[in-house]
N, C-alpha and C positions, 0 to 999 in steps of 0.2 A: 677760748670761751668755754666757761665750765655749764653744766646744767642739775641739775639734778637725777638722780639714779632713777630711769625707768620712762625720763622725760620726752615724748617725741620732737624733733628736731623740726624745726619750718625751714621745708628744704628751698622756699621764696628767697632764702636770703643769700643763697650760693649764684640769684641772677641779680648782674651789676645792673646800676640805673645807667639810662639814657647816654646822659653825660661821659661817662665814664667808659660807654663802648665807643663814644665818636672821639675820642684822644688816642685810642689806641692808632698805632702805622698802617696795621694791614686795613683798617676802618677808616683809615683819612685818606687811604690809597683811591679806595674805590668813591669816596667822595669825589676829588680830582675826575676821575671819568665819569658819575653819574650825578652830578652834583647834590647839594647841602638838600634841598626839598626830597627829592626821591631816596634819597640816603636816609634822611630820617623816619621819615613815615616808614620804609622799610624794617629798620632797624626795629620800630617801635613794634610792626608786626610782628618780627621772630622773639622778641622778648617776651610776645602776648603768649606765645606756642608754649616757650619754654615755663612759663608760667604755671601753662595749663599743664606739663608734664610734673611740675613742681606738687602741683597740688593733686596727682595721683600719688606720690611718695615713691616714685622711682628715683633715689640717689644718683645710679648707677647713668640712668639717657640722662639724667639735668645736668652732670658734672661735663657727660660727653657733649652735648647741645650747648656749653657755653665754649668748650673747647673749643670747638666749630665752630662757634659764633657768625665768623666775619666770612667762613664760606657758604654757610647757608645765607647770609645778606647779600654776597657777591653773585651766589645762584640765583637768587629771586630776581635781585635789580638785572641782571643780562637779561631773563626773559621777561622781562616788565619790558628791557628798548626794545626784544628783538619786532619787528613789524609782522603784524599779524594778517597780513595782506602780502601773498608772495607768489611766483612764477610755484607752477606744477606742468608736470607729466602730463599731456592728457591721452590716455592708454584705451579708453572706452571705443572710441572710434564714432560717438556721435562730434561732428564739426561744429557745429554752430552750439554748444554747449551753455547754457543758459547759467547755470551753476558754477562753470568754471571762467565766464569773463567773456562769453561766444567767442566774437572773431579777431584772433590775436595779428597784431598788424605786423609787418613785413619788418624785418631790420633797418632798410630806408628810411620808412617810416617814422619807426621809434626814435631813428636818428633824429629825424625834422624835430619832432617833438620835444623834445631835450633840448636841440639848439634853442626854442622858442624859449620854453620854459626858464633856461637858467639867461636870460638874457632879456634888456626891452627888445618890443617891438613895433614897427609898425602898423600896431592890430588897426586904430582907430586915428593914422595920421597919413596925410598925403606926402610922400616923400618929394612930390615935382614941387607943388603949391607951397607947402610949408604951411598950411593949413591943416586943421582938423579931418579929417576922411574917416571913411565909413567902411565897418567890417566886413559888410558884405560884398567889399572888391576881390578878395581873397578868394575861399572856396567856392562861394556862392556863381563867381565868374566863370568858376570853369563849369562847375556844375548844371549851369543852363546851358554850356557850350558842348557839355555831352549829351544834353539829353535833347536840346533844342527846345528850350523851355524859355518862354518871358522874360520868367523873375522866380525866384525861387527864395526862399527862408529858412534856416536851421536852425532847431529847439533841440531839448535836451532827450529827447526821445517822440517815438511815434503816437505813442499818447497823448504826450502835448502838443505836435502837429495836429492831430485831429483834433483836440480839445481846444487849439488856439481857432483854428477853422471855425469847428461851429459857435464860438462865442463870437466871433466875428461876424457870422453872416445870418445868425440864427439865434440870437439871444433875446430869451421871451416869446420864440416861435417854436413850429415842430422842426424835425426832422424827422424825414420820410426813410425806414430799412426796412429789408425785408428779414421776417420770422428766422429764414434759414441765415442769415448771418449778424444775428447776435452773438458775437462769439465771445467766450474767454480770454482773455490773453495772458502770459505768463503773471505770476502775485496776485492771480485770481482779481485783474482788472478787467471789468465785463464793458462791455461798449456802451452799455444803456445808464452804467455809470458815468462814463465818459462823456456822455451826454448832456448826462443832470446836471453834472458838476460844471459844463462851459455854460449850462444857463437855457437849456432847449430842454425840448420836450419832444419825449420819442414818440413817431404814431410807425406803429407797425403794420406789415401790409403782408397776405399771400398768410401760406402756412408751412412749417419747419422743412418740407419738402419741393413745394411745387409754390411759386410766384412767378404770375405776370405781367406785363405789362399795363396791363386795363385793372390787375389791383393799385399799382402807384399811381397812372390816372387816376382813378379814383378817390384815389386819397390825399390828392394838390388839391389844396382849397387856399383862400383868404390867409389864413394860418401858417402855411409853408413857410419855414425860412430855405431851406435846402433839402437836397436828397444823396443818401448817403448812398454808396454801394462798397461794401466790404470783402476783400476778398478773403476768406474761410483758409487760413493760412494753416492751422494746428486741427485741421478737420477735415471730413470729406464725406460726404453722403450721395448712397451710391441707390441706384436700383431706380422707380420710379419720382422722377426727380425734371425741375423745370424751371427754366430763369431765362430771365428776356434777355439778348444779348446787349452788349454794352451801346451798340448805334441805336437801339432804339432808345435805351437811358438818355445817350444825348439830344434825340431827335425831343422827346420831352420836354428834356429840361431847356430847351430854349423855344419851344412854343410856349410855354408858363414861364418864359423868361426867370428862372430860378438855375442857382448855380448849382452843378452834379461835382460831390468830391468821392473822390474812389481812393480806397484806404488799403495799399494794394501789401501792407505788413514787411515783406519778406526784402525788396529792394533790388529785384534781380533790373538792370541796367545793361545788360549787356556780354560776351562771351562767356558765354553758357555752358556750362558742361554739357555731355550728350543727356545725361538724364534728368537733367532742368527744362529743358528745350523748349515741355508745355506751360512750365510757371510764365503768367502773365510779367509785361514789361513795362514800366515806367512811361517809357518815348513812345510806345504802341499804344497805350492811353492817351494820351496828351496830341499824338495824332487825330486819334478818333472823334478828340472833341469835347474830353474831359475837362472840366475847369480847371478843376484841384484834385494832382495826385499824393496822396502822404506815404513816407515810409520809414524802416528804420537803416541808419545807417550803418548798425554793427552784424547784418544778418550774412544775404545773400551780395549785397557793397561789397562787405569784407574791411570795413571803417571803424570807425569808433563809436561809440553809443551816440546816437542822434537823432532826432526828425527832422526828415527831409520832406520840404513842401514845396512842389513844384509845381506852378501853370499858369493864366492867364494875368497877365499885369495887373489889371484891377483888383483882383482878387487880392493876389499876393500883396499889394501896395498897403490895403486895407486892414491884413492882419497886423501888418509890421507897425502900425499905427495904432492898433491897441496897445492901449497899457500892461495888459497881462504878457505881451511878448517879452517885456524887458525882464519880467520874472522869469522866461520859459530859453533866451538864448542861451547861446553856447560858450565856453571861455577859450582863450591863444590856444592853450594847447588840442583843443578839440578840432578846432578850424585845422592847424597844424596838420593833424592826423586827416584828417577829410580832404585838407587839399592836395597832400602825399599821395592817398588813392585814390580821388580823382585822378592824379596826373598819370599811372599806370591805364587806368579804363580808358583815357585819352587818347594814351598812344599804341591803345592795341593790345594790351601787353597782362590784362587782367588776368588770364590764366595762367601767368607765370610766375607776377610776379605781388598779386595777392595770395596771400597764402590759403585762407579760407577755398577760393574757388580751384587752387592749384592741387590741394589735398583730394577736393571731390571729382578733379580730373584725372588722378591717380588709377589706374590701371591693377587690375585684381592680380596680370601675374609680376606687374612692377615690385605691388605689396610681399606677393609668393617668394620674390628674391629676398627681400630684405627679411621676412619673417624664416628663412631658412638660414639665413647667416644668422641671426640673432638664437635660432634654436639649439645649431651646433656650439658658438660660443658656450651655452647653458649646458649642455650635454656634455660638454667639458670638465666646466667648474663647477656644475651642481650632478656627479653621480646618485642616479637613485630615484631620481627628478621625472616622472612621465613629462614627454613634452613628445605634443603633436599640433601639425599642422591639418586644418579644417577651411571649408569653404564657407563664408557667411554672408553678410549684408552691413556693411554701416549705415548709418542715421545721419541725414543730414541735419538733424535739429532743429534749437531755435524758432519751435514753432511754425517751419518751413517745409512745404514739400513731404506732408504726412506718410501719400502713400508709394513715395520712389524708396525702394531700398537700392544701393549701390554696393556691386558685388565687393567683395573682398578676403583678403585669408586672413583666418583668425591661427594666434597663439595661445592655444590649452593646454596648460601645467597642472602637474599633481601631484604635491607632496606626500612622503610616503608615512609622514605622521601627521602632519600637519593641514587642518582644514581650511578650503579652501578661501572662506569667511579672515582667518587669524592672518590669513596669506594678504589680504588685501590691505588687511587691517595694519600690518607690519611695512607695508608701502608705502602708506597714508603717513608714517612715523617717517620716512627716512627725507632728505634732502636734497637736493628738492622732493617733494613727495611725487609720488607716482598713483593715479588713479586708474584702476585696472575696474573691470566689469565679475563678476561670481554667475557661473551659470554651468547647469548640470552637474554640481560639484565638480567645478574647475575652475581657475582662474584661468581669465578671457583676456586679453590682451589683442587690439587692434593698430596696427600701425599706421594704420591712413592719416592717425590725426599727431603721430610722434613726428615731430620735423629730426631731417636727419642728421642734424646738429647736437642732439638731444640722449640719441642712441646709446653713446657709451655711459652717458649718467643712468640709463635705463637698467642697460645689463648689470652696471654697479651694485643699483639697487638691488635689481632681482637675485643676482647672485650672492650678496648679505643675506636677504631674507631666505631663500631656498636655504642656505648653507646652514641656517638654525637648526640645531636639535629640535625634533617634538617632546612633545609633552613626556613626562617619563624617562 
């Protein structure tokens, strides 16, 4: 193609059409593995790039960019499937991690899970009768049988327990809390939302420190639908401070014949670590006289995301009978997981063989071994590398048990070019990623929350990223 002397060339026409990249082999290859849709819309985006390099009058990256064509379409489309929801490290040493997915379920478990998932099942059939059956034979059986509860119902979280609650027993009426436990809860869900939204109306009673009992007297009237008591899970207020204990709530609410539900968050049920001891319990409510206790079943359980609503028949029978339940249950696979650990809490075996409560059972100089073998490994392969062992505290999380810290040795590293910020950040890149903590310029590393399965993918990592030159 001749042009004229001094002509500028339209470097647009060195990029083929469409058509004409999807005939090529190595372009029909990656067809075959991502099919004809994602193929194309890909395609159409790198031709838009090279376009736009077209029309800066770089010859020299258009001629390279069509070269490459089919690897930069091959690059894109793999991380278009790869799944952007994936297992990580979690190295911080809070347990109940909110951010990272809380409470990861036991290998058992995940087993169950899977079997359900890729397979029918008996969610909603009677295998004796050959009849129709009801899902709450499942988890829901064992789970009144641990905790010795009525009737019991599982939603898709603790919010919806309580929000299934009071639209059920209190819709177009108040409900009665007190000031001091209006509280937050994680995605900045406040209770007094939770409230409006099931269709009640909050009267508040007492003031942010000191409520008692002759303020919720007070404040049952006519208008009552229920009275709430919340326990303050992500908080704690200390110093001059005053709440009517729970037998007087019940002695209450059944002279004003009105039902008490206690929204007790965190789910502890049972074998306890030593430093949970004073977190309130489920079965210790529901002795006392509670109606309706709600909680979550991914926290302090060590379950899967859920509300769990456990107590009096009535009550219970009532909820499952609104219509908004059928938006708020649970599906196979979540039952699956719930009734896996159930059956651990069942047989005794919660501290062992959930892993959540096994981690915060963990022993500071248990962690001290392991964090000593993992330093010498590093003192190995990363010369150069400060690493020391320190005494700290993990987090149980989760908006659970604010102010227990639980001892432990921490892992502080120190690159000798590289900040400890870039260090973390280079973690978060690798495979699985690994989420570590930054603190007093160091990187912080806890092992309480690494299962020890995990460990040799840990030092992998860390040993990659130590091993990078700094900057310069």
């Amino acid at each position: 193609m001749s042009s004229r002397p001094g002509a500028k060339t339209d470097l647009r026409r060195l990029v083929p059409a469409v058509e004409q990249v999807l005939r090529r082999d190595d372009v029909r290859a990656l067809e075959a593995r991502h099919g004809r849709g994602p193929l194309l819309r890909t395609v159409r985006e790198v031709l838009d790039l090279i376009r736009e390099q077209a029309a800066m009058g770089d010859e020299g990256r258009v001629a390279a960019a069509v070269a490459s064509l089919a690897e930069a379409v091959g690059r894109r489309l793999e991380a278009a499937a790869a799944p952007s929801l994936m297992p990580v490290i979690n190295a911080t040493g809070v347990v109940i991690h909110t951010n990272l997915g809380r409470a990861p379920l036991s290998p058992a478990a995940a087993a169950r899970v899977s079997a359900i998932a890729s397979s029918y099942s008996n969610l909603e059939f009677d295998l004796e009768s050959g009849e129709r059956g009801h899902r709450e034979t499942h988890a829901e059986s064992r789970l009144r049988e641990v905790l010795g509860a009525e009737a019991t119902v599982v939603v898709n979280n603790n919010a919806a327990a309580v929000m299934l609650a009071v639209n059920t027993l209190a819709e177009g009426r108040e409900v009665v809390v007190s000031r001091g436990e209006l509280v937050e809860i994680g995605g900045s869900f406040r209770i007094p939302d939770v409230l409006r939204k099931g269709g009640a109306a909050l009267r508040e009673v007492g003031t942010t420190n000191r409520t008692r009992i002759a303020d919720y007297a007070g404040a049952v009237g006519a208008q009552t639908g229920m009275i709430l008591r919340v326990h303050p899970s992500n908080f704690r207020i200390v110093g001059f401070t005053e709440t009517p204990a729970l037998e007087e709530l019940v002695q209450l609410a059944r002279e004003r014949r009105l039902p008490l539900v206690e929204d007790l968050g965190s789910g502890l049920i049972g074998d306890a670590p030593e430093q949970l001891r004073g977190e309130p319990e489920a079965a210790a409510s529901l002795r006392a006289g509670v109606d309706l206790v709600t909680f979550s079943g991914d926290k302090l359980l060590g379950g899967p995301q859920a509300g769990l609503a456990v107590g009096r028949r009535p009550v219970v029978d009532a909820m499952r009978r609104n219509p908004l339940y059928r938006a708020l249950r649970v599906d196979k696979m979540t039952i699956a997981a719930l009734d896996a650990v159930l059956a651990e809490h069942e047989a005794g075996r919660g501290s062992t063989g959930v892993p959540v409560l096994r981690m915060l059972a963990a022993t500071r100089e248990e962690l001290r071994a392991r964090a000593e073998a993992l330093a010498r490994a590093l003192e190995q392969d990363c010369p150069g590398v400060e690493v020391a062992l320190t005494e700290g505290s993990s987090a149980v999380g989760g908006g659970a048990a604010p102010t227990v810290e639980v001892p432990t040795t921490l892992l502080r590293l120190r690159h000798p070019s590289l900040r400890p910020d870039a260090l973390a950040a280079a973690l978060r890149a690798e495979r699985p990623p690994v989420i570590a903590r930054v603190a007093d310029d160091r990187l912080v590393l806890d092992l309480r929350t690494v299962a020890a399965a995990e460990e040799t993918a840990l030092l992998r990592a860390l040993a990659r990223v130590l091993a990078a030159p700094g900057p310069g």
